[in-house]
C-alpha positions, 0 to 999 in steps of 0.5 A: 629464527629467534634462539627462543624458537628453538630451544622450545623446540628441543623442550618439547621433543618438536624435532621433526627435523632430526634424524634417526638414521644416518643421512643416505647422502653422506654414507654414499658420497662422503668417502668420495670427497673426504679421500684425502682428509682424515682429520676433523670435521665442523658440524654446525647446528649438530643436534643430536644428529647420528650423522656424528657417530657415522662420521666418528666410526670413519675416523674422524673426530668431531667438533661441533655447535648447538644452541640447546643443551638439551640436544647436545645432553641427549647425543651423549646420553642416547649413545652411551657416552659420558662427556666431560663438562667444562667451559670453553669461553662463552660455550659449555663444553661437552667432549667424550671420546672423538667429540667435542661439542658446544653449546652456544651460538654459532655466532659466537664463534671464533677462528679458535675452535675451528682451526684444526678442522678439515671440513665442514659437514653441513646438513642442518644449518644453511636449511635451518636459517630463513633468507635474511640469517642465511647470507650471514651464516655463510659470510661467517662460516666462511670467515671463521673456517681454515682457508683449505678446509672444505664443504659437504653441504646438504640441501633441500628444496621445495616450493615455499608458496606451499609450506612455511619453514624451517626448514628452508628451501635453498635452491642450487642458485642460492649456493652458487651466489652464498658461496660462489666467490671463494668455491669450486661447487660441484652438485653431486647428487639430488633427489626427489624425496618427497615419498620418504618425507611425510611430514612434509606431505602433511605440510602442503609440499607437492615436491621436495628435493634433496641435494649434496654439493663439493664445495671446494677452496678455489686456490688463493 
């Protein structure tokens, strides 16, 4: 999607895609894959999403990216939180307390600003990146992160003849080939969802399901 696309979208509150509550996913499986990590965690195309402040309170810090100001400006404001402006090469920088987030385009981003990260908490990028921008994503995901650090990536999937994204759908066979090659990919869990989803009801979708998967650094 064009950057056009959505910064339109954060301006006009047209954000059925954030979430009010922390992931369900995360809370129950999170302590399970992050047992030996407690440093910092990636998460990329961060919203405003709670799922920051979630995973802040288990002891991590968290540095995220955003293209739109005005999502990384309502995380602070919406949580109490006075953040500190600054500039961070080609991003504007917004840290307080455990955060530290940019605002800019994933793309721009460097080996720099992740190299103390830990993990990398995906539950609103790969989705949000039609089929042609998605390989892209994860090559360059992959080539900016440190070479240990882990994945704990969110899914969803449904029939794409019924609804146009984004989201997208991203079925298990497209995480095996994206990112199949350098991880050991566990699927933890998946779910229908589709009962807890209206909007998506509204869209057309008949099925919509849910997933987490490990994706863990095969050794080098």
């Amino acid at each position: 999607m064009e950057p056009k696309f959505w910064h339109e979208r954060w301006k006009t509150g047209e954000i059925g895609f954030h979430q009010d509550k922390t992931n369900v996913l995360l809370e129950s499986y999170w302590q399970q894959f992050s047992a030996s990590l407690s440093g910092e965690v990636f998460v990329p195309l961060c919203g405003k999403s709670k799922d920051m402040l979630w995973l802040a309170e288990q002891g991590h810090s968290v540095v995220g990216v955003e293209l739109s100001d005005h999502a990384v400006e309502a995380f602070f404001a919406e949580n109490g939180l006075s953040a500190k402006e600054s500039q961070k090469g080609s991003f504007d920088l917004y840290q307080a307390d455990h955060f530290e987030l940019l605002v800019g385009d994933f793309f721009d981003l460097s080996e720099a600003e992740l190299k103390n990260c830990q993990s990398i908490y995906d539950r609103a990028a790969l989705i949000a990146f039609p089929p042609e921008l998605r390989k892209q994503y994860a090559a360059y995901l992959q080539q900016i992160m440190p070479v240990d650090a882990a994945i704990f990536l969110v899914t969803l999937d449904y029939d794409p003849e019924e609804m146009d994204g984004p989201p997208f759908p991203v079925p298990k066979s497209e995480v095996e080939k994206l990112f199949g090659d350098a991880f050991s990919i566990d699927c933890i869990d998946s779910r229908e969802v589709l009962a807890m989803n209206r909007r998506f009801i509204e869209r057309g979708a008949s099925w919509l399901n849910e997933a987490v998967y490990f994706l863990s650094p095969k050794a080098i």
